[in-house]
MARKOLTOR-224499 format. One record per residue (C-alpha): residue number from 1; x, y, z. Coordinates in nm, 3 decimals. Example, Ala and Ser with C-alpha at 12.3 -4.5 7.8 and 13.67 -1.06 7.14 Angstrom:
+-----+---------+---------+---------+
!   k !    east !   north !      up !
+-----+---------+---------+---------+
!   1 !   1.230 !  -0.450 !   0.780 !
!   2 !   1.367 !  -0.106 !   0.714 !
+-----+---------+---------+---------+
END
This chain:
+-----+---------+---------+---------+
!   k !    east !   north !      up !
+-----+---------+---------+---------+
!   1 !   2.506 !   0.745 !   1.132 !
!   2 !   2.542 !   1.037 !   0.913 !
!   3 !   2.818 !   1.296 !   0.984 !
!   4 !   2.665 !   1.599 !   0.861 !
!   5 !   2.632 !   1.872 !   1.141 !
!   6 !   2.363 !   2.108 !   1.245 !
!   7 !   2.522 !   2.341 !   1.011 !
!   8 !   2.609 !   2.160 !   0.755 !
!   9 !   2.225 !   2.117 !   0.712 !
!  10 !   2.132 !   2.449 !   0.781 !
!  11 !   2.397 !   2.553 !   0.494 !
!  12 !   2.200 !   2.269 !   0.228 !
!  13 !   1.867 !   2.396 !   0.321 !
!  14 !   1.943 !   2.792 !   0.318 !
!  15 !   2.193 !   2.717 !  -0.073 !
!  16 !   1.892 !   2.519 !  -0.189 !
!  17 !   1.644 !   2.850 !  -0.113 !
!  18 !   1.897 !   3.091 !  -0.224 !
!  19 !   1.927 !   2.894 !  -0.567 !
!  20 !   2.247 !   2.773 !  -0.521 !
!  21 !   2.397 !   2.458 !  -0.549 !
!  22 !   2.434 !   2.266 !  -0.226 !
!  23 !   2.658 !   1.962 !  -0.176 !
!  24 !   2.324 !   1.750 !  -0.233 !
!  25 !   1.921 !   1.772 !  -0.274 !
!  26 !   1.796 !   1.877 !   0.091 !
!  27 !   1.587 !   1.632 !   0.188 !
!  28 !   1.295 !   1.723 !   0.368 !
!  29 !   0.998 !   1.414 !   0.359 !
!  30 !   0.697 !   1.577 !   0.520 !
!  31 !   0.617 !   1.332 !   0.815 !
!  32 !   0.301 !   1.321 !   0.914 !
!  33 !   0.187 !   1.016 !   1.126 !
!  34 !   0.437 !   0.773 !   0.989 !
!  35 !   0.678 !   0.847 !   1.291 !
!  36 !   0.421 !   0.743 !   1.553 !
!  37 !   0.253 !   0.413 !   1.333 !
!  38 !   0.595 !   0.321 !   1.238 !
!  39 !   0.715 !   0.304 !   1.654 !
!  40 !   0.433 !   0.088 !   1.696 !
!  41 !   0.189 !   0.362 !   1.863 !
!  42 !  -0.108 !   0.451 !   1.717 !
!  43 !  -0.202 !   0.844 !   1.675 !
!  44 !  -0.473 !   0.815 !   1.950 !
!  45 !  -0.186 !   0.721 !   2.174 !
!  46 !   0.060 !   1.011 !   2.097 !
!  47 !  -0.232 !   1.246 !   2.129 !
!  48 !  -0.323 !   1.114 !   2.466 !
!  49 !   0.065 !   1.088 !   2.557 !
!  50 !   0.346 !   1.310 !   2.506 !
!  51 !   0.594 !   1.102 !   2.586 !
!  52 !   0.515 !   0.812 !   2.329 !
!  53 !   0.457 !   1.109 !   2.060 !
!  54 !   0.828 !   1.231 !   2.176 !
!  55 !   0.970 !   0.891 !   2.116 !
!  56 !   0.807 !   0.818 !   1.822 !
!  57 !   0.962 !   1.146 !   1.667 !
!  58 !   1.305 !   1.105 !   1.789 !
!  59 !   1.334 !   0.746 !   1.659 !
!  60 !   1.207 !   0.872 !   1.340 !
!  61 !   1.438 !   1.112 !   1.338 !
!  62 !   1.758 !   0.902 !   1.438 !
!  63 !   1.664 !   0.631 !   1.181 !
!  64 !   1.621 !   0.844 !   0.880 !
!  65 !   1.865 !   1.134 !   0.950 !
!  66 !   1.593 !   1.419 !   0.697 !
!  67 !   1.784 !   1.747 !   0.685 !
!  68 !   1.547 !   1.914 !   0.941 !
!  69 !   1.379 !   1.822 !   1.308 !
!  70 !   1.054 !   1.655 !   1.251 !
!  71 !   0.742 !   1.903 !   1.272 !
!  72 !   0.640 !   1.746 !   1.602 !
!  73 !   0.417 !   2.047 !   1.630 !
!  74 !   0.166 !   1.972 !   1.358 !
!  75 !   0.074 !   1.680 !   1.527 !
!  76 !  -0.085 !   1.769 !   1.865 !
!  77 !   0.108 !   1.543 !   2.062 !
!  78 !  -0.010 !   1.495 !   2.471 !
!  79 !  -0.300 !   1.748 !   2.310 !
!  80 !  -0.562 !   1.522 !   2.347 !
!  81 !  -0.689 !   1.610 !   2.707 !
!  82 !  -0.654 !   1.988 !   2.627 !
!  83 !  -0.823 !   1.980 !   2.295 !
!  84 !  -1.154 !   1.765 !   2.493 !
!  85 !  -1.134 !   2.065 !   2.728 !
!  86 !  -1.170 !   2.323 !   2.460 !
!  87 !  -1.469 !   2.149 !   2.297 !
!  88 !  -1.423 !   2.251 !   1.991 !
!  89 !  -1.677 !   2.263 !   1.731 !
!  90 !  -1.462 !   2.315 !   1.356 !
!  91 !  -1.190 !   1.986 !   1.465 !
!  92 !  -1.189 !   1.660 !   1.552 !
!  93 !  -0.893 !   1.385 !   1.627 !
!  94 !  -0.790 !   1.032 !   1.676 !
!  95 !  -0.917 !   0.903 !   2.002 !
!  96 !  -1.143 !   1.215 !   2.013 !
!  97 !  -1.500 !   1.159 !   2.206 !
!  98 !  -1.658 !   1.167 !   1.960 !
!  99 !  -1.556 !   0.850 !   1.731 !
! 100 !  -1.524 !   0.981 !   1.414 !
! 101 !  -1.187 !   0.905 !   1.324 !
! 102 !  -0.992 !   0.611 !   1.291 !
! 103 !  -0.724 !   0.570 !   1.558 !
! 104 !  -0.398 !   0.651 !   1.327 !
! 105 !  -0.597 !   0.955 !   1.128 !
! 106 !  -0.442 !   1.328 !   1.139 !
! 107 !  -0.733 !   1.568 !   1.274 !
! 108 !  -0.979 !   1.704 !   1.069 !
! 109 !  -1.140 !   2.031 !   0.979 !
! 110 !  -1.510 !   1.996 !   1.017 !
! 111 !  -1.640 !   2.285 !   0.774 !
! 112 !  -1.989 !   2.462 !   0.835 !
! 113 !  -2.075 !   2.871 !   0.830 !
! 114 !  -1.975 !   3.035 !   1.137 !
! 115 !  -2.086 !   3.382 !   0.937 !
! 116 !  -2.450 !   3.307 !   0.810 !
! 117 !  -2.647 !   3.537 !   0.579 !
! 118 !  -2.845 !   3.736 !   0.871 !
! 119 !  -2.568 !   3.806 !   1.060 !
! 120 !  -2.356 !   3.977 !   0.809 !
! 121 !  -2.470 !   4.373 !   0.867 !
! 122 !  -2.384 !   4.238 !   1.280 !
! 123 !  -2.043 !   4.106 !   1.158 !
! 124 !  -1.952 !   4.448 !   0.979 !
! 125 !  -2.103 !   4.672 !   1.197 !
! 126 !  -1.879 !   4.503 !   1.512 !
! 127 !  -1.682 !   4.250 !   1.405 !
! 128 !  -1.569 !   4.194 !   1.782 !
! 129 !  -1.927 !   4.170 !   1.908 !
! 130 !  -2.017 !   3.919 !   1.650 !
! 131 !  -1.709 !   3.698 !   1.724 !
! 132 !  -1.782 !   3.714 !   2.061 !
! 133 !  -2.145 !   3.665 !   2.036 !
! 134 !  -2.203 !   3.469 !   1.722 !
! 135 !  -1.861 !   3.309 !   1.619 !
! 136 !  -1.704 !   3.202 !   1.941 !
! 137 !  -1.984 !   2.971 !   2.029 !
! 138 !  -2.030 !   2.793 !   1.747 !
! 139 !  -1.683 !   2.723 !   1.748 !
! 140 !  -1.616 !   2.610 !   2.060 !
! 141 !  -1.824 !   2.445 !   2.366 !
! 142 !  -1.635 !   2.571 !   2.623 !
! 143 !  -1.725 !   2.963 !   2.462 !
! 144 !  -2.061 !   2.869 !   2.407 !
! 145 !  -2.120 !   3.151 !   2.725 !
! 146 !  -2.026 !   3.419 !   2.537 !
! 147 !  -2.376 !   3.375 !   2.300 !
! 148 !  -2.571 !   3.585 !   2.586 !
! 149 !  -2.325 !   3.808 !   2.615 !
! 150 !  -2.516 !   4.122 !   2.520 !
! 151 !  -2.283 !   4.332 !   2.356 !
! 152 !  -2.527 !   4.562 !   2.196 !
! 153 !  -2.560 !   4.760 !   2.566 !
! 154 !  -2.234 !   4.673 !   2.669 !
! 155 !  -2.140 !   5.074 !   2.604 !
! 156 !  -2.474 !   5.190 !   2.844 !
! 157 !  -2.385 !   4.972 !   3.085 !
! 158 !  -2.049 !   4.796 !   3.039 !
! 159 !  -1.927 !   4.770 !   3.393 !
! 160 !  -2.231 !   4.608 !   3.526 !
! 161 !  -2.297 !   4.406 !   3.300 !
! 162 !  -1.958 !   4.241 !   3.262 !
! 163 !  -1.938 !   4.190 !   3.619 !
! 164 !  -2.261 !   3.996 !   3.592 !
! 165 !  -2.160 !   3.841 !   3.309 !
! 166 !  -1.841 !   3.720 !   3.476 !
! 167 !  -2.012 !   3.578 !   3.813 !
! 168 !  -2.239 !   3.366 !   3.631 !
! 169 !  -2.189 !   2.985 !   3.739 !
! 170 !  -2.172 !   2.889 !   3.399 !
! 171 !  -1.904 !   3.196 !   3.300 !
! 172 !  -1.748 !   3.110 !   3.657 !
! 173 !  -1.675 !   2.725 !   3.528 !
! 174 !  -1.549 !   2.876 !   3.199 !
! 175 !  -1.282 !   3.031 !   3.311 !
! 176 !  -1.203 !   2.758 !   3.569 !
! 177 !  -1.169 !   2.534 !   3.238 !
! 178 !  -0.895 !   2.778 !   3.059 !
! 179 !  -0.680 !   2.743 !   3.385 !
! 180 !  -0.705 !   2.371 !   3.353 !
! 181 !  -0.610 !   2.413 !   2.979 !
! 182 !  -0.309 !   2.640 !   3.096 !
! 183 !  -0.204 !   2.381 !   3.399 !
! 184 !  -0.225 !   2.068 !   3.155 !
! 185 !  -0.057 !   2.244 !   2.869 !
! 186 !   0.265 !   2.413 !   3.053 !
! 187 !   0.416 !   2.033 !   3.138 !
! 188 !   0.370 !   1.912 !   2.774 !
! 189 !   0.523 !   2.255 !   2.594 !
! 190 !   0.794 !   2.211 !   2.831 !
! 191 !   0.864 !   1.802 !   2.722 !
! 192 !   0.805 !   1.958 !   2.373 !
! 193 !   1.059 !   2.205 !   2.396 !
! 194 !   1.288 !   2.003 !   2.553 !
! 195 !   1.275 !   1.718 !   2.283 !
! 196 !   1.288 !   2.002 !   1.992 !
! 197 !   1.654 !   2.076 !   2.183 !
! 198 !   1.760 !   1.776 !   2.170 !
! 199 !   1.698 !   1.724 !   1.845 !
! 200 !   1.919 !   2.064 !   1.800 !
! 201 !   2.147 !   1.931 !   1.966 !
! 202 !   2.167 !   1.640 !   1.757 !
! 203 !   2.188 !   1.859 !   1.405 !
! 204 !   1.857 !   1.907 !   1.309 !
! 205 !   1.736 !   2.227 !   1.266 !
! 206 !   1.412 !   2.375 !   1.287 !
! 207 !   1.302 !   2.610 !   1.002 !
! 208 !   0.988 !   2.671 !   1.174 !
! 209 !   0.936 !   3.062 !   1.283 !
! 210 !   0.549 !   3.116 !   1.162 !
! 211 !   0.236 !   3.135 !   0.987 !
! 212 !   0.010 !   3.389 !   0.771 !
! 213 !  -0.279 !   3.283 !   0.552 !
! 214 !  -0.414 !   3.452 !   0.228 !
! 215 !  -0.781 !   3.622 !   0.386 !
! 216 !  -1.010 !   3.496 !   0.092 !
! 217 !  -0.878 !   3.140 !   0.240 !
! 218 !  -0.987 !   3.273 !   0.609 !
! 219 !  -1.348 !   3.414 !   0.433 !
! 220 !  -1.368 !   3.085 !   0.274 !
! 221 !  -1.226 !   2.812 !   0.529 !
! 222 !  -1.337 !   2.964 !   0.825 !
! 223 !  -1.638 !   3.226 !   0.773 !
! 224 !  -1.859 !   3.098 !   0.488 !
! 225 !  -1.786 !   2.753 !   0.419 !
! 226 !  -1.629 !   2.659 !   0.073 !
! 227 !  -2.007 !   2.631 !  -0.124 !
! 228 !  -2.124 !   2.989 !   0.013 !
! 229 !  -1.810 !   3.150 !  -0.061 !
! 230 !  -1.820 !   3.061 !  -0.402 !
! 231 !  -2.228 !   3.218 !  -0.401 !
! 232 !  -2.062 !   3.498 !  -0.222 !
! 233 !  -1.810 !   3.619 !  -0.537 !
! 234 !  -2.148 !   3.692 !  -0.685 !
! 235 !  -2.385 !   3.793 !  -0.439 !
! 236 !  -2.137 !   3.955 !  -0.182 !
! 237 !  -1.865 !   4.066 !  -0.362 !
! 238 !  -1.838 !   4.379 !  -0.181 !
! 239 !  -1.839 !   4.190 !   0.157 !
! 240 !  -1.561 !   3.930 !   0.052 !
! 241 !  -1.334 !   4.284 !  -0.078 !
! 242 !  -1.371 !   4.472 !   0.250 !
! 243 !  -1.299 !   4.158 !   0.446 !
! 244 !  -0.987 !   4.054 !   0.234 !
! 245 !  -0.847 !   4.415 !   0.277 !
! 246 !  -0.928 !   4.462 !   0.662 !
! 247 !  -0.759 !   4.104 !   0.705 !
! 248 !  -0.471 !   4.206 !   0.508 !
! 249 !  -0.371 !   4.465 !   0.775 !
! 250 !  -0.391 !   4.253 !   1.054 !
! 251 !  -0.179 !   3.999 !   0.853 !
! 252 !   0.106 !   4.233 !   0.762 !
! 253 !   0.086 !   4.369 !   1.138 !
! 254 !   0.149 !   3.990 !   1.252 !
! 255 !   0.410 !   3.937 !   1.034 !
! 256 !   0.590 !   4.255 !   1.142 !
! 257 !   0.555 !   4.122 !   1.492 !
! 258 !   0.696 !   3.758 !   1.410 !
! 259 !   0.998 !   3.964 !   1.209 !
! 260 !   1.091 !   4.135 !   1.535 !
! 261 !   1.192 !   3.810 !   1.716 !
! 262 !   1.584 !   3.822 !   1.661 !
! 263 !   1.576 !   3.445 !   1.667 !
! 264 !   1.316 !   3.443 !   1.397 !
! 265 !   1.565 !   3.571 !   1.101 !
! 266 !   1.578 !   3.340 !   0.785 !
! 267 !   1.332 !   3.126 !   0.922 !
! 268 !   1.007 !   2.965 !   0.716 !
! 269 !   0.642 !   3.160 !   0.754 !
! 270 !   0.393 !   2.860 !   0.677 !
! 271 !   0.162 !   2.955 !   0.440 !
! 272 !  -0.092 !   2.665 !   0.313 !
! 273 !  -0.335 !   2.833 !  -0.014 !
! 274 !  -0.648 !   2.627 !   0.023 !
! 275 !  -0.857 !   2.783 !  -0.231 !
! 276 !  -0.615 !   2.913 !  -0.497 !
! 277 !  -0.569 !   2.589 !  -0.649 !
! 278 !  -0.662 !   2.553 !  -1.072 !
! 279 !  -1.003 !   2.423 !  -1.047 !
! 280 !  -1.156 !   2.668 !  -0.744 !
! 281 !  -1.127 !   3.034 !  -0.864 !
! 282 !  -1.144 !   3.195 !  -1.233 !
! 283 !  -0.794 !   3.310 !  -1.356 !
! 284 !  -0.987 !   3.681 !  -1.309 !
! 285 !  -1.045 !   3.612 !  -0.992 !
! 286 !  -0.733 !   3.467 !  -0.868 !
! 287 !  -0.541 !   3.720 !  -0.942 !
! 288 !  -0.774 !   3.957 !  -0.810 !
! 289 !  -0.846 !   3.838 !  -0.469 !
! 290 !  -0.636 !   3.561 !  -0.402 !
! 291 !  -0.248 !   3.669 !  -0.574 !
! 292 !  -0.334 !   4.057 !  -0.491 !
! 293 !  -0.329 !   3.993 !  -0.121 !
! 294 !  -0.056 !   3.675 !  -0.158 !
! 295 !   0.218 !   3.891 !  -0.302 !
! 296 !   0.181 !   4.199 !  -0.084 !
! 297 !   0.214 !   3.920 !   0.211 !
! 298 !   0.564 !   3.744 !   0.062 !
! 299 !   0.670 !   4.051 !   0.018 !
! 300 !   0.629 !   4.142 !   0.368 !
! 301 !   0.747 !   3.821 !   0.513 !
! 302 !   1.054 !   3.885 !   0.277 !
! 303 !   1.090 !   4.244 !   0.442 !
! 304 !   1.115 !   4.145 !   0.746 !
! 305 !   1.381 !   3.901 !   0.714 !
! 306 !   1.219 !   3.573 !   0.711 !
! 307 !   1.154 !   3.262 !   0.456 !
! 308 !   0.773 !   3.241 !   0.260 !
! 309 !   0.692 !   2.872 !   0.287 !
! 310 !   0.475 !   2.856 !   0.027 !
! 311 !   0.201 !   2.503 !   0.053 !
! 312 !  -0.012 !   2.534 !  -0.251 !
! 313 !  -0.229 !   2.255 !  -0.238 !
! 314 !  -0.435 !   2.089 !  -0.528 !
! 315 !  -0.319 !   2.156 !  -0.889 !
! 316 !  -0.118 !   2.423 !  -0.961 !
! 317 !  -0.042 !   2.440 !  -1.318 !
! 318 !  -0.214 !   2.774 !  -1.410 !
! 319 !  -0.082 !   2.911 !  -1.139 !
! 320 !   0.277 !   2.934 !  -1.199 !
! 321 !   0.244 !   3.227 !  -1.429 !
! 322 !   0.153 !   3.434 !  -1.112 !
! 323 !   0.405 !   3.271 !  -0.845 !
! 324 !   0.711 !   3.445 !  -1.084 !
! 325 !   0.609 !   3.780 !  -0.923 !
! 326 !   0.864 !   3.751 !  -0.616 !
! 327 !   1.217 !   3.874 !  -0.540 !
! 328 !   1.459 !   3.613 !  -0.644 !
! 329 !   1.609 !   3.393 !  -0.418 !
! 330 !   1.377 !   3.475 !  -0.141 !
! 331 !   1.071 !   3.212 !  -0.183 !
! 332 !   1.034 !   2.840 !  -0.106 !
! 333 !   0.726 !   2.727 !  -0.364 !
! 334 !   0.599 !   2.384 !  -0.214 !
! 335 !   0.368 !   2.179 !  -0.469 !
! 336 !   0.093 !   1.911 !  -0.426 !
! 337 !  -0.004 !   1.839 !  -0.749 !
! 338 !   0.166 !   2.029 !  -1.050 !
! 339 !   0.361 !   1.928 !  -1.366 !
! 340 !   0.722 !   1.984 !  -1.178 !
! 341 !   0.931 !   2.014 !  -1.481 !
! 342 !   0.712 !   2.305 !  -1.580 !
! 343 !   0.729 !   2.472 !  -1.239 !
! 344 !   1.136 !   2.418 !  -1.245 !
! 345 !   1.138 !   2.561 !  -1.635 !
! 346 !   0.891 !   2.872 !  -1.521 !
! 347 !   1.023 !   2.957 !  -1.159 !
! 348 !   1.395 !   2.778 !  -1.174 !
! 349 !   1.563 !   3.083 !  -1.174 !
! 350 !   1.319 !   3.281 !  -0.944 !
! 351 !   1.202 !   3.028 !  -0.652 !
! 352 !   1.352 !   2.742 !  -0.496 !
! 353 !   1.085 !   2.431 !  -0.576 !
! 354 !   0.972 !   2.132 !  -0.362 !
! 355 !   0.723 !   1.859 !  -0.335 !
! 356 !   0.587 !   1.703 !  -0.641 !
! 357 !   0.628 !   1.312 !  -0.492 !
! 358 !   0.333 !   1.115 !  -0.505 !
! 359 !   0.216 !   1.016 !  -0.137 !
! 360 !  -0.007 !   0.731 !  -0.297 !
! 361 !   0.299 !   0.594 !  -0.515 !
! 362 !   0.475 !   0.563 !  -0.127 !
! 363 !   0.210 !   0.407 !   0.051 !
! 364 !   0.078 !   0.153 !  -0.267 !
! 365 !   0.393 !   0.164 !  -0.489 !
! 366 !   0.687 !  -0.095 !  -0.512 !
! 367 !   0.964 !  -0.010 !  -0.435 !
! 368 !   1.146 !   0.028 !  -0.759 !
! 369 !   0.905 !   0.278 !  -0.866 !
! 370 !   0.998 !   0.476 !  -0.539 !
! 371 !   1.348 !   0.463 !  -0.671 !
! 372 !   1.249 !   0.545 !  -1.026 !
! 373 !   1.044 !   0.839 !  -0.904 !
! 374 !   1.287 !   1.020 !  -0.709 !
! 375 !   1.543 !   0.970 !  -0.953 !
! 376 !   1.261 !   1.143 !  -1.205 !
! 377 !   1.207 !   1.439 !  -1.006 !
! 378 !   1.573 !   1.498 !  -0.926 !
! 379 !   1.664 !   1.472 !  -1.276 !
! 380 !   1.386 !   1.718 !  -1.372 !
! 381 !   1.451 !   1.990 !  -1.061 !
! 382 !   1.808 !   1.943 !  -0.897 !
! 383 !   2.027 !   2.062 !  -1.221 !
! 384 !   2.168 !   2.417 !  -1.135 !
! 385 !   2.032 !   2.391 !  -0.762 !
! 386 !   1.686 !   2.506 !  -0.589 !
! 387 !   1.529 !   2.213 !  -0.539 !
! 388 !   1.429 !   2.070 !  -0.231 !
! 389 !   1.306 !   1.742 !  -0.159 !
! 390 !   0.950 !   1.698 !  -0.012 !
! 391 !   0.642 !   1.436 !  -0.059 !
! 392 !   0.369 !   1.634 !  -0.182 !
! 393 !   0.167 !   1.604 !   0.135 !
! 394 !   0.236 !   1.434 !   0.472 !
! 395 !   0.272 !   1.051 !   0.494 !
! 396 !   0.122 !   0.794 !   0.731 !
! 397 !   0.162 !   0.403 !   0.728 !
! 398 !   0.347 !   0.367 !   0.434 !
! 399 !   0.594 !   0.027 !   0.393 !
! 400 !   0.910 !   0.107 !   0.603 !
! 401 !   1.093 !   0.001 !   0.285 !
! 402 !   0.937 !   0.270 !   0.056 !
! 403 !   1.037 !   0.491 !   0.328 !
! 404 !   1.421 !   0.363 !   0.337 !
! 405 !   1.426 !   0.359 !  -0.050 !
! 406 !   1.291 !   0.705 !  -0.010 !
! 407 !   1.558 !   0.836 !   0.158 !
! 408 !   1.834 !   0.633 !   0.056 !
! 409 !   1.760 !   0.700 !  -0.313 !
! 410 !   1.783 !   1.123 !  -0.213 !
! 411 !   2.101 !   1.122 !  -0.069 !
! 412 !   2.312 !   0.923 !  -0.320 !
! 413 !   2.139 !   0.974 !  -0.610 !
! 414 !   2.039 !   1.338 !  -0.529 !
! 415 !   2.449 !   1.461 !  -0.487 !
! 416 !   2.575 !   1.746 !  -0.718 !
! 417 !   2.892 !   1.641 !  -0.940 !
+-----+---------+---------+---------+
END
């Protein structure tokens, strides 16, 4: 068993961000279902049961010794019972009602236009009427009440009509549902919380104090759809700029609210960039509406005394030209897919780096080449410090022994001299 100590860790991780030199390469392998497949359970299971997902992560844990607690939390775990009560329409999951997933799969997005063309003067006009009328129930089953809610009198006759809104049967059963949602959830956050302790206790930390998104992601994940957002740059231009700026207040309010937590100082804001990646937007347009917004947000997370995590997914090469625009020292740059001797010659002396290791090469590679990769990568980012180890997306059922090389290969190979 390793010796290192909660702080010890906490010291790698934090020298590694602040471009320093630790005593060794953090290393930080971004589990994804592996913990649960590799305890013998299948996803399904740990969605269904807490207690198996809880297990699954702590053996994990014990076995591999990473330099941080597992993210338990991306996973859904005991969820599953919850998330069937919610009905919702945008994700599915393993051992979800519906079938569409294989039993060890993460969940899924389903993408479709919640915001559709005849809506849009309803959606600008009163953005909380159309959420609540429009968006809600085409999210979700259990809101699908709130589509004849009608909010267009609600100011002639608001206290009438809510009240016969709200004694409905079907509104009645609604709300009925969200206190079964809050009496199954409150025994699983509390096993949750509990485990995350213990794994304190046992010297892992937890980075973990937040999220924030870019809005032309939200416009484009969550309103249009990825196809109509890209018709939108051209047709709706105007619509996409007012959205992006009246989303970037509410952002930088949230993230002065998450700053105001005292236990939330130099901890990581999650940010994953799904549409900023080389292939998606123009170079005009990236740095128009996507690294406008992105900068003023790091910035703000960096204000208020907390980490930017940084998840750029998909390539990232032309990027890097734009990411150089941050306070030194202050930003955690994770890549999926980018030429990472390039990002540690452009941003080595402005961002601590991660990511960069092939899932694929994990799960279908010998072992050797494990061995030969990480060596690669740690030759190419480690020298003169910020660099942190990560795959460059989660991992599932990859050979245990790619996994052990993994590791192993980090921690001796990946020590300063």
């Amino acid at each position: 068993m390793s010796k290192d100590t909660y702080e010890a860790r906490v010291k790698r991780v934090e020298t590694a961000i602040a471009l320093g030199t630790p005593d060794r390469v953090p290393c930080l392998p971004l589990a994804q279902t592996y913990p649960m497949i590799h305890a013998g359970y299948s996803v399904a299971e740990c969605i269904y049961d807490v207690d198996k997902g809880i297990d699954a992560f702590l053996k994990y844990m014990r076995e591999y010794e990473p330099d941080q607690a597992p993210g338990m939390q991306f996973n859904n775990l005991g969820m599953g019972k919850v998330m069937e009560l919610q009905a919702s329409k945008t994700t599915t999951w393993a051992g979800a009602p519906d079938g569409r997933l294989d039993k060890n799969s993460i969940h899924q997005f389903i993408e479709f236009p919640i915001l559709v063309e005849e809506e849009m003067d309803f959606f600008e006009r009163d953005y909380s009427g159309w959420l609540l009328q429009k968006a809600y129930p085409k999210m979700s089953g259990l809101l699908e009440p709130f589509g004849t809610l009608p909010v267009s009198t609600m100011g002639q006759m608001g206290d009438m009509l809510w009240g016969m809104f709200f004694s409905r049967p079907d509104v009645q059963k609604m709300i009925q549902t969200f206190a079964k949602i809050a009496e199954l959830s409150a025994p699983i956050n509390a096993k949750l919380a509990a485990a995350a302790k213990v794994m304190a206790d046992e010297g892992y930390p937890s980075f973990t104090g937040g999220m924030a998104g870019v809005p032309f992601d939200g416009y484009s994940d969550f309103l249009r759809g990825t196809l109509d957002s890209m018709v939108d740059l051209y047709e709706h231009r105007d619509l996409i700029e007012r959205y992006c700026k009246w989303t970037l207040e509410n952002t930088l309010q949230s993230i002065e609210m998450q700053g105001m937590n005292p236990a939330a100082k130099g901890k990581w804001v999650f940010m994953a960039l799904h549409k900023g990646m080389d292939t998606f937007l123009s170079d005009a347009d990236y740095k128009n509406l996507y690294w406008r917004d992105l900068q003023i947000i790091i910035n703000k997370i960096i204000d208020v005394g907390m980490v930017p995590y940084i998840y750029t997914e998909g390539p990232y090469n032309t990027r890097l030209k734009y990411l150089k625009e941050v306070p030194r020292g202050k930003v955690l740059y994770h890549f999926e897919e980018v030429d990472m001797k390039q990002a540690k010659k452009e941003l080595g002396d402005i961002a601590c780096i991660s990511g960069g290791f092939p899932i694929y090469l994990l799960h279908f590679g010998k072992k050797q080449q494990v061995i030969d990769k990480c060596k690669e990568l740690i030759d190419d980012c480690a020298p003169g410090g910020g660099f942190i180890f990560e795959t460059s997306a989660g991992f599932d059922d990859a050979p245990p022994e790619n996994v052990e090389a993994m590791f192993e290969t980090v921690k001796t190979y990946g020590v300063y001299k």
